[in-house]
C-alpha positions, 0 to 999 in steps of 0.5 A: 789533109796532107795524107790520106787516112789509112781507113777504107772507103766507103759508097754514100749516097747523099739525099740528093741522090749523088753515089759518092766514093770517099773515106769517111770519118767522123768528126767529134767535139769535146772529149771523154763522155763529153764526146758528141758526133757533129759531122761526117768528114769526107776525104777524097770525094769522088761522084759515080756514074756508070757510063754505057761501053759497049763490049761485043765480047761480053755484053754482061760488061757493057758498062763502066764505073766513071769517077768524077771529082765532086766538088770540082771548083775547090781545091779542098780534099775534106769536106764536112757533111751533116748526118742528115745529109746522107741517105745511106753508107756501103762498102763498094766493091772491091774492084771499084776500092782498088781503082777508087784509091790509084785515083786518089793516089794520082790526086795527091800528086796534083793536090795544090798548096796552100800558099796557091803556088802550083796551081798550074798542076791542078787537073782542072786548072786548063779546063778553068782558063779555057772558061775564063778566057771564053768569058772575058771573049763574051764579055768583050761583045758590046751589049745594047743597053736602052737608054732612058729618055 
């Protein structure tokens, strides 16, 4: 998806227990009174966690919403997602819409081509090199492998 969809977000919870913030929407097949929901369409996923900060100011606000990428090792924005997948939908706060859409605002900008060209600007694309260098490393240590008499 190129733009995001000019809808609002919204908290789901998935039956595995992840609290996501996403736009949703719902995805049909055929047309007129034919027209059957397949799928949900979630665009822009992002997993919440509350993370503990502690504020000697005021203790009331010792916690802080921290946005996770959901699904961090593609490069696609929309995912499809079953009905029974998901446990209940709300409206989040609006605090957490205002920061939810920078966020993904602040995506957009690093969003990867198709063509793959700029992947470099991906922001988990150093984190990926650090990992695949470390496995080349690893893979470079000889192994003892038994030989069979």
């Amino acid at each position: 998806m190129s733009e995001t969809p000019k809808l609002n977000p919204s908290v789901v919870v998935l039956k595995t227990g992840e609290k996501l913030i996403t736009i949703l929407q719902e995805v049909y097949e055929g047309e007129g009174e034919d027209k059957k929901g397949i799928c949900l369409l979630m665009n822009y996923p992002y997993e919440l966690s509350l993370i503990s900060a502690p504020n000697e100011q005021d203790p009331d606000k010792d916690l802080q919403v921290k946005f996770s990428k959901w699904c961090p090792y593609a490069t696609d924005t929309s995912f499809r997602i079953p009905y029974d997948g998901i446990l209940t939908i709300g409206a989040p706060d609006p605090g957490l819409t205002q920061a939810y859409m920078a966020k993904v605002d602040a995506s957009k900008g690093a969003e990867v081509p198709v063509d793959g060209s700029g992947f470099e600007n991906s922001p988990n694309w150093q984190q990926q090199q650090q990992l695949v260098q470390q496995a080349i490393v690893d893979a470079s240590i000889p192994t003892v492998t038994p030989e069979v008499v």
